[in-house]
N, C-alpha and C positions, 0 to 999 in steps of 0.2 A: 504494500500500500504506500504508495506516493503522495508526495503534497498536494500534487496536479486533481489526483483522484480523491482526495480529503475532500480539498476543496467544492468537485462538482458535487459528494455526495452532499456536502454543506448546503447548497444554493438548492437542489434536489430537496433536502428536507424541506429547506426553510420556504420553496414555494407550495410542497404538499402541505404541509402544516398554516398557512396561509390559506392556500386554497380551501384546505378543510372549515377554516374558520370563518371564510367568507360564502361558503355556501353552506352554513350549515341551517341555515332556512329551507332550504329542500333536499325533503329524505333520500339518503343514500347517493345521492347527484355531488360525485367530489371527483377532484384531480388524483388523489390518492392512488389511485391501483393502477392509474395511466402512467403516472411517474413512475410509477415502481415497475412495470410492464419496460419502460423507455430506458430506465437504469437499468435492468437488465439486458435489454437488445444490445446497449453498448459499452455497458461497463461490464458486464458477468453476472454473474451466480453470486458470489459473495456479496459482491457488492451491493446486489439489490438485496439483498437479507439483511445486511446492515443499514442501510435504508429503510427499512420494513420494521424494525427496531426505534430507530432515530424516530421518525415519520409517528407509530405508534403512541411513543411515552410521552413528545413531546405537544403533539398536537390533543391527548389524554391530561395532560398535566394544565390544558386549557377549557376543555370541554368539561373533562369527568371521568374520574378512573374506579372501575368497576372490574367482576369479573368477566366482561368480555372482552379486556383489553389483551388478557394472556390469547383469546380466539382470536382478534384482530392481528393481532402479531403472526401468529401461528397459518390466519390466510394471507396476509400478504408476503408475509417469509416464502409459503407455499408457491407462491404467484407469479414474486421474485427470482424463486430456483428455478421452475420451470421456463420462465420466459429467459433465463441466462443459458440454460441449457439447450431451450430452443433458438438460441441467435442466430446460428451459423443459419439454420434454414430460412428465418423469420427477418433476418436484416435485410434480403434483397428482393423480399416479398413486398409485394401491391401495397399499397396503404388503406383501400380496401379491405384486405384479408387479416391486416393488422386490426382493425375496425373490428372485425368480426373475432378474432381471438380474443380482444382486451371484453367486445361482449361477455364471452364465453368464459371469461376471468370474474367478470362479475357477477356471473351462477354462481359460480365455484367460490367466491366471499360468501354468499349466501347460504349456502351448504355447510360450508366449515363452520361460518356463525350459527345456525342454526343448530350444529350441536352443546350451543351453549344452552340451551331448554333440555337438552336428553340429561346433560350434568345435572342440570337444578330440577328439573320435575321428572325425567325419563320419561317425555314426551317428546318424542321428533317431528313426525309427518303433521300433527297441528298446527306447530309453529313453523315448520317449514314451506305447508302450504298457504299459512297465513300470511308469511315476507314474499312470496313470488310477484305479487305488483313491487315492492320495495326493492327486489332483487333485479326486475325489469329495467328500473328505475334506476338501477347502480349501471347494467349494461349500455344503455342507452346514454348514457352521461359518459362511461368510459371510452365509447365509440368517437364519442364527440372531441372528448378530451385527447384522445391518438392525434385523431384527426387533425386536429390545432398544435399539440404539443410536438410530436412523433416529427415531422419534417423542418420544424424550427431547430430540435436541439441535433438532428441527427447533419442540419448542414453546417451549425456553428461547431459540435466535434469535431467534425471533417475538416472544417475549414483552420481550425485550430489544431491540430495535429497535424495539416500536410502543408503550413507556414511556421511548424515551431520545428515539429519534428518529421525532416523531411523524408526518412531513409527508418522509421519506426512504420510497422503494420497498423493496423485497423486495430488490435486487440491495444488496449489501453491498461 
């Protein structure tokens, strides 16, 4: 871990955590799982779990820290891994199709949060089919938020790595 990559995960938190606080008037609609989707396409695996970490405690230590913040961490950690692990295939994909995974990301918060009612009542499928507008609702903002986010930071990387470092790859 480098300064360079301190640094982005820094400005990464502090816009999801921003983000989160300024949209937290509509449910489940945040930048949160897009950042952490885009920190993983370009920074890796670790790095968006340590983001997913960061992002969690600190934008919790605004809102409200309960026990779903260990399940917020735990989906977006989840969200993180996978979207590092899927870079190589996922980096030179359509932004369309990124649209449609970072959807598909915000089931998948949905799901993992919704095991937080099996812990506490050991009921799943009620509350699970109770968040599905909510869960919608996280997709459809995360699509949005690719969409906007995903080609701003993917051309200042670029553009910042192939003016600083001219003879370094794409893995950061």
């Amino acid at each position: 871990m480098n300064s360079y990559k301190l640094t982005l995960l820094a400005i990464l938190a502090s816009l999801a955590v921003l983000g989160r606080y300024i949209f937290v008037f509509l449910p489940n609609v945040q930048p949160v799982t897009s950042l952490i989707i885009i920190c993983g396409l370009l920074l890796g695996p670790i790095s968006a779990m340590l983001l997913a970490i960061l992002v969690t405690f600190l934008s919790n230590m605004l809102l409200g820290m309960g026990i779903w913040a260990v399940w917020q961490f735990i989906s977006w950690a989840l969200i993180g891994l996978i979207s590092g692990i899927l870079r190589k295939q996922l980096s030179n994909a359509p932004i369309a199709l990124l649209a449609v995974y970072a959807s598909l990301c915000g089931f998948l918060y949905g799901l993992v949060i919704s095991l937080t009612s099996y812990q506490i009542s050991g009921h799943f499928w009620p509350y699970y089919l109770a968040g599905l507008p909510f869960d919608t609702q996280h997709a459809v903002g995360n699509a949005l938020f690719i969409l906007l986010f995903y080609p701003v930071f993917n051309f200042l990387f670029k553009r910042y790595i192939n003016s600083n470092f001219p003879n370094m790859t794409r893995d950061i």
